[in-house]
N, C-alpha and C positions, 0 to 999 in steps of 0.2 A: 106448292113447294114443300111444306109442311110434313106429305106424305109420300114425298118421294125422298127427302132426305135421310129417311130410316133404311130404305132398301138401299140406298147411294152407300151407308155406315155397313151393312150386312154382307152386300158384293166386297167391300173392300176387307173388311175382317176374313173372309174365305177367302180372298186369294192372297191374305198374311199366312194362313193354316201353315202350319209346319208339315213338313211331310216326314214318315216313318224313313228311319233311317236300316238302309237294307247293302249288300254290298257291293262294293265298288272300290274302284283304284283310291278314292277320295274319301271315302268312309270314316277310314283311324288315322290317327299319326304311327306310321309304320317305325317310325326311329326308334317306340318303347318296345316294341317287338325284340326279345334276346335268350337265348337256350337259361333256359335257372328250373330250380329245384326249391320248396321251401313247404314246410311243415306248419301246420297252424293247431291249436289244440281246440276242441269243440266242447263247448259249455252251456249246459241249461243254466237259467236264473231262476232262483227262486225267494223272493223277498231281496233280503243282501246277500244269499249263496250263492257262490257256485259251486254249480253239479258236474264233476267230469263226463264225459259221453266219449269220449275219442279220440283220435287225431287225423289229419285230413293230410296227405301229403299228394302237392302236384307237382309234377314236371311240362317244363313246355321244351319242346325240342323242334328248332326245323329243319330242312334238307330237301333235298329232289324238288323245290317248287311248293311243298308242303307243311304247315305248324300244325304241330301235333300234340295236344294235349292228355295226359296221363291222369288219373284220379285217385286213388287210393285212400279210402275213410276204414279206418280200422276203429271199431267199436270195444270199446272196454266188455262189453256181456255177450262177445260175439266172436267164435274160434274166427271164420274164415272172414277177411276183405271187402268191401265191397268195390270193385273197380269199375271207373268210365273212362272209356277212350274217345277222345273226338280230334277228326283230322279236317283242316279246312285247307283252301285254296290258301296260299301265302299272297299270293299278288291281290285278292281282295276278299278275304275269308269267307268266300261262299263255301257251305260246309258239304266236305263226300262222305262222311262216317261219321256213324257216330255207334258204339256196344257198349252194353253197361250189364254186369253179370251179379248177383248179389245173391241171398239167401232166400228171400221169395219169388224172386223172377230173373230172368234172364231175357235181356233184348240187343236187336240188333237190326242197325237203320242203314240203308245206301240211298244216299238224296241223288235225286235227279227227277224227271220226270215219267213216269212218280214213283212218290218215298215207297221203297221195299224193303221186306224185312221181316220180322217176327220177333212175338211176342211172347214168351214162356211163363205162366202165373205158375210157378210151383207150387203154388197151396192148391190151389182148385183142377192141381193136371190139365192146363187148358192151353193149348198152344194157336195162339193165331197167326194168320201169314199177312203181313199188311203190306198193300198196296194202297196209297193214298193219291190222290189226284192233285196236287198245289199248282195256284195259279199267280202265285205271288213270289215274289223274292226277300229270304230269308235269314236269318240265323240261326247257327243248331242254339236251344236253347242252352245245353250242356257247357259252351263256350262261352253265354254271353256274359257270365261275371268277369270273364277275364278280359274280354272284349271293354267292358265299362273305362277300365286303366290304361284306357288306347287310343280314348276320346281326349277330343281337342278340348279340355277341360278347365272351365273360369268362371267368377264369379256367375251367377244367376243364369248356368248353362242349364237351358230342359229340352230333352230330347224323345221322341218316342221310338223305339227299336222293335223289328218286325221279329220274331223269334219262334221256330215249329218248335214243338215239345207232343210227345206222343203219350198218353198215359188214359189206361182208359176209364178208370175211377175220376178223371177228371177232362181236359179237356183234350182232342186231339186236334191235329191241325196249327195255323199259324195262330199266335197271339201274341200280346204287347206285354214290353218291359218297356217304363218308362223313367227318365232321368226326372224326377221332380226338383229338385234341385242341388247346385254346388256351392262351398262356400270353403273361404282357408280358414283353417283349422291348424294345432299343434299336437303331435302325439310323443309324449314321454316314453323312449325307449330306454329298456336294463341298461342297454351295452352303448349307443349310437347317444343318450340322451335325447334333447327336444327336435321332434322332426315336424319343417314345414311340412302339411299335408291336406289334399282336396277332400273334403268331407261330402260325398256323395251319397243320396238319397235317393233311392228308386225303387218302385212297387212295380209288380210282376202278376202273369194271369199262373203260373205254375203250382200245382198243387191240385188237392180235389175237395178242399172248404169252399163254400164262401163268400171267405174274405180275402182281398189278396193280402199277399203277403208284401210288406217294406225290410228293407236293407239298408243299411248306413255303412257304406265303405269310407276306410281310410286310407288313399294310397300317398306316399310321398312325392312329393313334386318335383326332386331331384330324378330319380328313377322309376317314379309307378308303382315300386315296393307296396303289397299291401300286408300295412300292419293290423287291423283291427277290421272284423267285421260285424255288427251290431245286428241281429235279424228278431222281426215282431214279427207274428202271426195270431192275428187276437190277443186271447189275454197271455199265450206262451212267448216268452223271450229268450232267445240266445244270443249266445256270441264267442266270436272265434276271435282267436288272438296269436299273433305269428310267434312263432319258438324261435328266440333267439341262440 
C-alpha cells in the first residue's frame, strides 16, 4: 500500500493539470470587449529615474465579425512609427492577421493552416517567406496583453495561454504566457483618483534573452481600463503609464 499511494497522489495531480488556455466561445468575458482608443507613455527606470522612450497609442475597433487591434509606438529618437496590426476572430479571438512594419524589419503573418507570410530584416537585406506548420490552437502573441483584461479575473487566478509569436532571433512557433498571479490592488489616478484594480502578473517566452520576461498589469475592475504597466527583463525595468 505504501507504494502505491504515491502513484494514486501523481495520477490524481495530472488529471488537476490546468490546460493552456487557447480559443474558444468560453475563453474571455466578451462583455470587456468595446471600440476605445488610449495612449500610454513608455519609460525606462533607472535607479529612481525615469527615462522617457515614447509613447504607445492603441485602438481596438470591431465590425464585420472581427476585433481589430491597432499599435502605434512612436519613439522619441525615432522620425517614423513603429506600427502593429492584429485582427482576430470576435466570436472567439482565434487570430487571422497579424503586420508589424518598423525601422529594421517589416513582417506580415496570415494564421491558418499554416502561418504564412514574411519576414523583412532591413539590416541584413534578407527577406524570408514563412510557411510554418502549427498543430495547436492559439493566440497571436501581439494581442495577448490585451486578451489578459478579458480574463475572468480574481483573487489567486493563474492561467497558462498558448500564444505564436514569430521572431527569429528568438523563438518561432507556439509558446506560453502565463498568468502567475491576480490580486486587488488600488491605482491612484491625476483625474479619476483611487481606482479598484486587478494586479496581474505574468511572465512570457517572447523576446530573444534567456530570461523571460514578467509584466504587472493594472487594469480597473469597473472597465478593464489599464492604467499601469510595470515590465522586468533582468536587471532592465520599465514601465508604462496611461495619459490621462
Amino acid at each position: 500500500m505504501k507504494h502505491i499511494l504515491p502513484l494514486l497522489l501523481l495520477c490524481a495531480s495530472a488529471g488537476m493539470a490546468q490546460s493552456p488556455l487557447v480559443p474558444g466561445k468560453k475563453s474571455v468575458e466578451k462583455k470587456w470587449i468595446t471600440n476605445r482608443q488610449y495612449q500610454m507613455t513608455w519609460y525606462a527606470l533607472k535607479d529612481t529615474a525615469r527615462i522617457e522612450l515614447g509613447t504607445v497609442t492603441t485602438e481596438i475597433k470591431t465590425g464585420k465579425g472581427q476585433l481589430t487591434m491597432i499599435t502605434q509606438v512612436s519613439m522619441k529618437n525615432s522620425k517614423a512609427p513603429w506600427i502593429d496590426s492584429s485582427v482576430a476572430s470576435l466570436n472567439d479571438l482565434s487570430p487571422v492577421y497579424h503586420s508589424s512594419y518598423n525601422g529594421q524589419r517589416d513582417m506580415v503573418l496570415q494564421f491558418g493552416k499554416p502561418v504564412t507570410g514574411y519576414y523583412l530584416d532591413k539590416t541584413r537585406k534578407k527577406n524570408t517567406v514563412i510557411s510554418d506548420t502549427v498543430t495547436q490552437l492559439y493566440f497571436d502573441s501581439n494581442l495577448y496583453p490585451y486578451l489578459l483584461g478579458l480574463l475572468p479575473l480574481k483573487e489567486g487566478y493563474t492561467q497558462e495561454i498558448n500564444i505564436y509569436d514569430y521572431n527569429p532571433s528568438g523563438k518561432i512557433g507556439v509558446i506560453k504566457a502565463r498568468v502567475k498571479d491576480v490580486q486587488s490592488g488600488a491605482y491612484l489616478s491625476a483625474n479619476a483618483g483611487t481606482r479598484e484594480v486587478w494586479v496581474v502578473t505574468v511572465q512570457d517566452e517572447i523576446g530573444s534573452g534567456p530570461v523571460e520576461s514578467t509584466s504587472i498589469y493594472y487594469f480597473d475592475k469597473t472597465d478593464r481600463k489599464l492604467w499601469k504597466q510595470d515590465i522586468i527583463l533582468g536587471a532592465r525595468k520599465m514601465l508604462m503609464l496611461l495619459k490621462e
